[in-house]
C-alpha positions as CSV (number, residue, x, y, z in Angstrom):
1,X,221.8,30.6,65.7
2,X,219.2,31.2,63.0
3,X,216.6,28.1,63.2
4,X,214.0,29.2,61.2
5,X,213.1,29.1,57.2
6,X,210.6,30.9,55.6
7,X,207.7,29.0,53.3
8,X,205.8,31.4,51.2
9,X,203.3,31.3,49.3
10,X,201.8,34.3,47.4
11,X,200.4,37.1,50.0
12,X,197.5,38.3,48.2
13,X,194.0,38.0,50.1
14,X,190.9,38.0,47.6
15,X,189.2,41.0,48.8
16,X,186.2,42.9,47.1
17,X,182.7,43.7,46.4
18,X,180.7,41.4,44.5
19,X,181.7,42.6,41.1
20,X,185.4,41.7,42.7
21,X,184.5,39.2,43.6
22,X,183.0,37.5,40.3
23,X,185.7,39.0,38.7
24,X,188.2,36.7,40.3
25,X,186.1,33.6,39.9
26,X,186.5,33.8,36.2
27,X,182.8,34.4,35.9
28,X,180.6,37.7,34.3
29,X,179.1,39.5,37.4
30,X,175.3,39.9,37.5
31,X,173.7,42.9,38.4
32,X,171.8,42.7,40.8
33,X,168.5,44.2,40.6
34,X,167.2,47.1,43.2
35,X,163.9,48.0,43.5
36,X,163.5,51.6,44.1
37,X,166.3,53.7,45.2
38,X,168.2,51.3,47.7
39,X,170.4,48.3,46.8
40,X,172.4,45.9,48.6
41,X,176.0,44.5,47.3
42,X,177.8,41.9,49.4
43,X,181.2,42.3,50.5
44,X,183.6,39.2,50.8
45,X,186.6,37.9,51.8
46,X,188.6,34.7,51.4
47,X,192.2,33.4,51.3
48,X,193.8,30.8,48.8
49,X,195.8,27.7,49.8
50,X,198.9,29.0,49.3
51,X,198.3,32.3,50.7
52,X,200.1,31.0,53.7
53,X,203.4,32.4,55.6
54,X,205.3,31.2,57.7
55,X,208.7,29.7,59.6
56,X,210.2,26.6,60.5
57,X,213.1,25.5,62.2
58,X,215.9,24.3,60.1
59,X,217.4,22.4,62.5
60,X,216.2,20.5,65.5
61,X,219.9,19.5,67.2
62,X,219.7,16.5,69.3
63,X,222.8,15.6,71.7
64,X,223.4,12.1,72.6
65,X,224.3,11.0,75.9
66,X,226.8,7.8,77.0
67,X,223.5,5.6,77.3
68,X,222.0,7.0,73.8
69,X,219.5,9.2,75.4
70,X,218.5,12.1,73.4
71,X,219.1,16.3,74.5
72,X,216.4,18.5,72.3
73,X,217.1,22.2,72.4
74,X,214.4,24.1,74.2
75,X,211.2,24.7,73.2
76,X,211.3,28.6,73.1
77,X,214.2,28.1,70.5
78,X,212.5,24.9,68.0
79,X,209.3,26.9,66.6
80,X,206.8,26.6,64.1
81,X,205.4,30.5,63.5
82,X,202.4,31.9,61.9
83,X,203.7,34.7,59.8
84,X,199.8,35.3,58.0
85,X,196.9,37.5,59.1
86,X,194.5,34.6,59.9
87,X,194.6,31.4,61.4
88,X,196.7,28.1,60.1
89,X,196.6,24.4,61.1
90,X,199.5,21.9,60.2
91,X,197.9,19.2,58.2
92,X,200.7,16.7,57.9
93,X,203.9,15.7,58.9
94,X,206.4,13.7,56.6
95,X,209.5,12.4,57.9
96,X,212.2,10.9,55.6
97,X,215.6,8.8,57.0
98,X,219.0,10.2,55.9
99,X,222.6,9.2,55.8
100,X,221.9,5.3,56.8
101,X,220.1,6.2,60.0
102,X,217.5,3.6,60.9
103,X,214.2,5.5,62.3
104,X,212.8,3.2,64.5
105,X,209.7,3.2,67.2
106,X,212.3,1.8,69.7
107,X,216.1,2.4,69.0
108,X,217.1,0.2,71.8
109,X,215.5,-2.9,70.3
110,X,215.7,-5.0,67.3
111,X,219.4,-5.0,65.8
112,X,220.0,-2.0,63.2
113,X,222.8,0.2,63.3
114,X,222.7,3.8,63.6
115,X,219.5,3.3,64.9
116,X,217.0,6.5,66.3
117,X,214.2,6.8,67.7
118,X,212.2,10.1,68.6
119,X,209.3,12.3,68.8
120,X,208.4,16.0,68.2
121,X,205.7,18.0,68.9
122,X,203.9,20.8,70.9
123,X,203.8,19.7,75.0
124,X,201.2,17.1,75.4
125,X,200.8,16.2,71.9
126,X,204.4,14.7,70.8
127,X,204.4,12.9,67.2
128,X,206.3,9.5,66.7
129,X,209.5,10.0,63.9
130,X,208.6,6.4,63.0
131,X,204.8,6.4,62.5
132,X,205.8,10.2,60.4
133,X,208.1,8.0,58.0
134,X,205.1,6.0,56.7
135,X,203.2,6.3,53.6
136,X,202.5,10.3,53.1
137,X,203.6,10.9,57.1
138,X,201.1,11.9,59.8
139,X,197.4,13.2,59.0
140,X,197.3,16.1,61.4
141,X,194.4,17.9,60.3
142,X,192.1,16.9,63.4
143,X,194.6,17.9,66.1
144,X,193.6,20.9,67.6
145,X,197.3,21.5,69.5
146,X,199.0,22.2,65.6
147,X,196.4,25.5,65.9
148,X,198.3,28.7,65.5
149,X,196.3,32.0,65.6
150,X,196.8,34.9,63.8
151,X,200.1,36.6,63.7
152,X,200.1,38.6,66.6
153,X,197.7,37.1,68.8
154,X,198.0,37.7,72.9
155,X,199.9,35.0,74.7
156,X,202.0,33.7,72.0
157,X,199.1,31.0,70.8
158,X,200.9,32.0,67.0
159,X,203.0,30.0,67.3
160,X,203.8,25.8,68.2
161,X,206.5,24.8,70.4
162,X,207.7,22.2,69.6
163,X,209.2,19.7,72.2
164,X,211.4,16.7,71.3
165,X,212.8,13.3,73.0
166,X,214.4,10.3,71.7
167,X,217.3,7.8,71.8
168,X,219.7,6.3,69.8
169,X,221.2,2.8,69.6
170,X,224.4,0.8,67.9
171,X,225.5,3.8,66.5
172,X,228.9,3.4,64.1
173,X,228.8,6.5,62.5
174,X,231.2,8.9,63.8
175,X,228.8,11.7,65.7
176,X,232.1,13.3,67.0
177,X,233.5,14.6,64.7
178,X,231.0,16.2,62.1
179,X,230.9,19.6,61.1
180,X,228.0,22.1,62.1
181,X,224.9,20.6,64.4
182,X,226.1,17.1,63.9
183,X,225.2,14.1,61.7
184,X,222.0,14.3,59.6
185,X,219.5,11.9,60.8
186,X,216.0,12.9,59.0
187,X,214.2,15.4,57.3
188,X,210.9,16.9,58.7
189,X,208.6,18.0,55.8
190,X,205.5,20.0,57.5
191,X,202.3,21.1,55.8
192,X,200.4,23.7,57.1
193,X,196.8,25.3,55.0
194,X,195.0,28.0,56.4
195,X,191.8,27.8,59.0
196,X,191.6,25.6,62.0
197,X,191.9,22.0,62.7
198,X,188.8,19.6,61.0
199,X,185.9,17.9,63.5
């Protein structure tokens, strides 16, 4: 089962001298001047916003048991994966209801129908659905467990596992007999810029 989407942005690293490096400023290098017969040019190297790659699951398939508790997949198979040559950090997560579904911080209370409650997120650091539905979602960008290294890196650390729980409550819509990895509840919008979480 293929559970993963690419998100591209362009490739392209800005690499070069300092001529280059002007250059792709927009601004007129300056010469710089050498006394004698030595001189020193720097060399630099720095990545755009959108310079970013990488994969997301399309699906996170829940299961729901007789007393509305919630079965995630595993882990190893729900991934969020560096595909770039540096360091990225999710920034947000933006969660939107769909089909009727009620996402609520406890399923099992108040009186909604079709009403879902869960969380996802790398072991130890699990996000609430609810609190992701809210305004422009969940500010991220200070949580050092949505880190992933370089592509590559030893001990799979380019990568987030992401683990899931959750429950559902006074469900009428028919979650039998639907087509493919069930009924629609939400959709998880991630963001993700290069570099490390913020201080």
């Amino acid at each position: 089962m293929d559970i993963t989407r690419n998100m591209n942005g362009a490739r392209a690293l800005v690499v070069g001298a300092g001529l280059a490096l002007a250059l792709a400023m927009g601004a007129a290098p300056t010469p710089a001047m050498a006394a004698g017969r030595v001189g020193t040019t720097k060399v630099m190297v720095r990545t755009e916003i959108d310079n970013v790659e990488f994969k997301v699951p399309t699906v996170i398939p829940f299961v729901a048991k007789a007393d509305g508790t919630l079965q995630g997949p595993s882990e190893d198979a729900t991934t969020i994966d560096n595909h770039s040559a540096y360091g990225i950090h999710v920034t947000n997560m933006k969660i939107d209801a769909m089909n009727t579904w009620t996402i609520a911080a406890d399923a099992k209370a108040g009186t909604a129908q079709n009403s879902i409650d869960f969380k996802v997120g790398p072991d130890g650091a699990l996000q609430n659905a609810s609190a992701a539905t809210q305004g422009t979602g969940l500010d991220l960008s200070k949580n050092a467990a949505f880190d992933m290294g370089y592509q590559g890196i030893a001990g799979g650390k380019d990568k987030i596992k992401l683990k899931t729980s959750g429950n559902v409550a006074r469900v009428t819509r028919d979650i039998f007999r639907v087509t493919g990895e069930g009924d629609q509840v939400a959709t998880i919008t991630w963001t993700v810029e290069p570099g490390a979480h913020t201080a």
